[in-house]
C-alpha positions in Angstrom: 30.7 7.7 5.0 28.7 6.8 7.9 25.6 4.1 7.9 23.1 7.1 8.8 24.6 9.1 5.6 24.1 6.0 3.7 20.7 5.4 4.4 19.3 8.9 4.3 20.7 8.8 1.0 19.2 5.7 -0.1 16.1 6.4 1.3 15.6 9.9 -0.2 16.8 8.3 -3.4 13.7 5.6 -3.4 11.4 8.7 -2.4 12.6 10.5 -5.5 12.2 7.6 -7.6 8.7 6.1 -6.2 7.2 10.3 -6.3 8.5 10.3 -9.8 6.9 7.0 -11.6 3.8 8.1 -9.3 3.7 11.6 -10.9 4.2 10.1 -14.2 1.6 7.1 -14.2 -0.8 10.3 -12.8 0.4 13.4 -15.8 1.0 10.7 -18.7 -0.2 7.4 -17.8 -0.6 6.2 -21.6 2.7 6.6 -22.3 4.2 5.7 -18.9 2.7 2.2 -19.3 4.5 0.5 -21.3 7.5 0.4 -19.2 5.5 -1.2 -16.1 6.4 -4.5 -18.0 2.9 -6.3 -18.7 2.5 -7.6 -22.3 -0.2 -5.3 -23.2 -2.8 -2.8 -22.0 -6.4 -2.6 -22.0 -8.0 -1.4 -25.4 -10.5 0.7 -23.8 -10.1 3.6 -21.3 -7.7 2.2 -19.0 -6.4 5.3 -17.8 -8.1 5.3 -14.9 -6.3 2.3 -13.4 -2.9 3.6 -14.4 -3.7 6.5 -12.4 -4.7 4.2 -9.5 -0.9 2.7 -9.5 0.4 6.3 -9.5 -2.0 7.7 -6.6 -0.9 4.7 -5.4 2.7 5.4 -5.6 2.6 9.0 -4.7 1.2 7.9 -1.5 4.1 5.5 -0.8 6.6 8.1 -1.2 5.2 10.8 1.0 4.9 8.4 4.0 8.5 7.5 3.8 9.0 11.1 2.8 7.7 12.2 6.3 9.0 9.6 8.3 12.7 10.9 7.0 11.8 14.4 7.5 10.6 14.3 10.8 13.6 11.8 12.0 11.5 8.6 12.5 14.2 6.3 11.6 13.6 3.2 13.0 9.7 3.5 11.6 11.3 4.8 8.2 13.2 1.4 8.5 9.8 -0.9 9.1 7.9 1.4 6.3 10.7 0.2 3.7 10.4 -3.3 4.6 6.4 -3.2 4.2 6.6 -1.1 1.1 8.6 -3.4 -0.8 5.6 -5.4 -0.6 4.1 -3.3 -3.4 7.0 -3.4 -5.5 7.2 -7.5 -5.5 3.5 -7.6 -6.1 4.1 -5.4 -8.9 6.7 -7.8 -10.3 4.4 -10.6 -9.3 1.4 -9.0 -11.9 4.1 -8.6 -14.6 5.1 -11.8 -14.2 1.1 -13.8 -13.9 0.7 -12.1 -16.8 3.3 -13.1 -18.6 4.5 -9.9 -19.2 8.6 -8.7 -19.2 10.6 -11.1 -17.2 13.5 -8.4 -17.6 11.1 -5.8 -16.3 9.6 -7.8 -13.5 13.0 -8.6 -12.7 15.0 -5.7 -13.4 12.8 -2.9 -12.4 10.0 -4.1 -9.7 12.6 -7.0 -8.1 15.0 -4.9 -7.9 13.7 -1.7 -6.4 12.1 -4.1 -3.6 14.9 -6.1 -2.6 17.0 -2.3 -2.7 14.2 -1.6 -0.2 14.3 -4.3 2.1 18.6 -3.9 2.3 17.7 0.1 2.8 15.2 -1.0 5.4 17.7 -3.2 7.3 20.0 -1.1 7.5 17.6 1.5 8.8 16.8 -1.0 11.5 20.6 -1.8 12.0 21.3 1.7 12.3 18.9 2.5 14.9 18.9 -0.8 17.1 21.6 0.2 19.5 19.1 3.4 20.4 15.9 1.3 20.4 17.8 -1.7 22.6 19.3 1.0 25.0 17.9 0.4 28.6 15.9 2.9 30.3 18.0 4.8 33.5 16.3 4.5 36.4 15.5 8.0 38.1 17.4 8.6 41.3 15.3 7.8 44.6 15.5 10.6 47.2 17.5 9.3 50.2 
């Protein structure tokens, strides 16, 4: 299997995944919570804040979404790499807040440093195009 068949699959797995947690934390956000890893939730209406993380998350799909779709790979690589930013902040809350450590660790570490891999091999895969000197146009004699 070839590193472009690899990372189109990785990266429309992660899209999958990051639409489907968004979708859920917006449809069912009370009982998406719990698995988010923090120790517990606010007694009042919190809803609104869950739906926050899944707007949030919807948003981060359909960017890398698009960038596969329309064949930006190298950009789909440097999205990845950024992105996973929001997945180790989200295992840096659950953590601070001395919520699941196997949760932090598992779910929110994991899926990031998946990310930053799929990203870098994004960036592997396209290198050779984006190092490739221009041709110089033929002078007229």
């Amino acid at each position: 299997m070839s590193l472009k068949k690899i990372n189109t699959a990785l990266a429309a797995a992660f899209i999958l995944f990051i639409l489907w947690f968004g979708m859920e934390y917006i449809l069912s956000p009370e009982t998406t919570a719990p698995g988010y890893g923090l120790p517990s939730w606010p007694s009042s209406d919190g809803d609104g804040f869950l739906i926050i993380k899944g707007i949030r998350d919807v948003v981060l799909a359909l960017v890398l979404g698009i960038l596969l779709v329309t064949g930006h790979r190298r950009a789909l690589g440097w999205v990845l790499l950024v992105e996973a930013l929001a997945a180790y902040g989200d295992m840096t809350n659950v953590l601070a807040h001395h919520g699941s450590v196997a949760t932090a660790l598992g779910v929110h570490c994991l899926t990031a440093t998946l990310m930053v891999v799929n990203g870098l091999l994004m960036m592997r895969e396209t290198r050779k195009v984006a190092a490739a000197p221009a041709t110089p146009a033929p002078q007229p004699a």
